[in-house]
C-alpha positions as a Markdown table, in Angstrom:
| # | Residue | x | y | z |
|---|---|---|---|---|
| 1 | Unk | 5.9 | -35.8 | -16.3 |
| 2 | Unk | 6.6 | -31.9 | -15.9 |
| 3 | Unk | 7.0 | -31.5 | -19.8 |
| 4 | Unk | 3.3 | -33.2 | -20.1 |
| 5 | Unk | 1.6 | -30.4 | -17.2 |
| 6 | Unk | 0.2 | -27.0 | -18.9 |
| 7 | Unk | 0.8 | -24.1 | -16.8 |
| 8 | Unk | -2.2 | -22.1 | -18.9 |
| 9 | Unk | -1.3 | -18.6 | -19.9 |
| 10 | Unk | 2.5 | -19.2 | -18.9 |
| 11 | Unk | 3.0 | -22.6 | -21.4 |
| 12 | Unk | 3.5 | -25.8 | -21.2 |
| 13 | Unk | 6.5 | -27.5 | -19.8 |
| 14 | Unk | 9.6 | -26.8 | -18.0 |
| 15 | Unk | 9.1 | -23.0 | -19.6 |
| 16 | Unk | 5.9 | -23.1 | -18.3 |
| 17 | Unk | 6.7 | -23.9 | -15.0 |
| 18 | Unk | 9.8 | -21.6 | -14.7 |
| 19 | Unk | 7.1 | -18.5 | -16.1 |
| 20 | Unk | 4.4 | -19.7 | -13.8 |
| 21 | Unk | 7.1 | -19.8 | -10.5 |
| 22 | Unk | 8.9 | -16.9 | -11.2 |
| 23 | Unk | 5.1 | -14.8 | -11.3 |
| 24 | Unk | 4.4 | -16.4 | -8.2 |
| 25 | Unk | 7.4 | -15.3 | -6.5 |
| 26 | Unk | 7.0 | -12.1 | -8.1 |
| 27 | Unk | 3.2 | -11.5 | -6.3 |
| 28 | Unk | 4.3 | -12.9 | -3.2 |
| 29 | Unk | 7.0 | -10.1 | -3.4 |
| 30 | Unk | 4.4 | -7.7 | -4.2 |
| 31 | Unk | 2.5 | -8.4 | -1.5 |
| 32 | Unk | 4.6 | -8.7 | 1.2 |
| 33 | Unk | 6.2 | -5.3 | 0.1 |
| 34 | Unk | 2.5 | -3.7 | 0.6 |
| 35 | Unk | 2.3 | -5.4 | 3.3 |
| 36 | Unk | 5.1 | -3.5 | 5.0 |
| 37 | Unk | 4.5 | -0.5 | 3.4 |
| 38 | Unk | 1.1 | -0.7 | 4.9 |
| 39 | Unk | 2.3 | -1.3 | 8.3 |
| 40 | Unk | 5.1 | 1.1 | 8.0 |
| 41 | Unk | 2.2 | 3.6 | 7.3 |
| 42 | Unk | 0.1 | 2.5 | 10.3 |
| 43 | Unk | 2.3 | 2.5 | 12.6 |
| 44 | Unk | 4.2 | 6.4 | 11.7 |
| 45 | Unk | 3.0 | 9.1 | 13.5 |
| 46 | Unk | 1.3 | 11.8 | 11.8 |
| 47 | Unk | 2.9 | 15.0 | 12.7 |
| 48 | Unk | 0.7 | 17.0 | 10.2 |
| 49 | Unk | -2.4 | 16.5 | 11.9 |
| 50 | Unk | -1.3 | 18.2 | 15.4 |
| 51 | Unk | 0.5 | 20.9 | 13.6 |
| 52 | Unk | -2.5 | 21.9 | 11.3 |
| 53 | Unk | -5.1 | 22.3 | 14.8 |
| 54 | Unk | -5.7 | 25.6 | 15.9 |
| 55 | Unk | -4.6 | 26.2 | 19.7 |
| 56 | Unk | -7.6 | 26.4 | 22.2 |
| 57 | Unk | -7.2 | 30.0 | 22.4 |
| 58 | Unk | -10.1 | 31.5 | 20.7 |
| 59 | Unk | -9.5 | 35.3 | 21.8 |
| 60 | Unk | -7.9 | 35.7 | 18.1 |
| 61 | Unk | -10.8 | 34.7 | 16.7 |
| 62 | Unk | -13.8 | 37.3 | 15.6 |
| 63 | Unk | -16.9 | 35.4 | 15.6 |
| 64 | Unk | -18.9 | 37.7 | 16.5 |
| 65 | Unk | -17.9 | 40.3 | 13.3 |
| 66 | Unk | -20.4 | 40.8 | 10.1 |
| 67 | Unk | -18.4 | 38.9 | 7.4 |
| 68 | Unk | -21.4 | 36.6 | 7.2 |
């Protein structure tokens, strides 16, 4: 029965079926790996963006100068 299935690009067989499961594991792994690395990314804080914003203190700054 299993030796008569094809399994297309991974063969025919029990060799196909080991190739075909063992790809199938391998892009569920994949996935659920991006998953997390997705969520890990969502749910970090990003520090860089606070740290990069001027304070509100604009006394520093010459906007009313002739560099334009």
């Amino acid at each position: 029965m299993l030796k008569d299935m094809d399994f297309g690009v991974y063969g025919k067989g029990v060799d196909g079926y080991v190739h075909y499961s063992l790809a199938m594991d391998r892009i569920r792994e994949e996935e659920e790996n991006r998953k997390a690395l997705m969520d890990e990314f969502d749910n970090d804080e990003d520090n860089s963006d606070s740290d990069d914003l001027d304070s509100d203190d604009f006394a520093s700054d010459d906007f009313g100068g002739d560099d334009f």
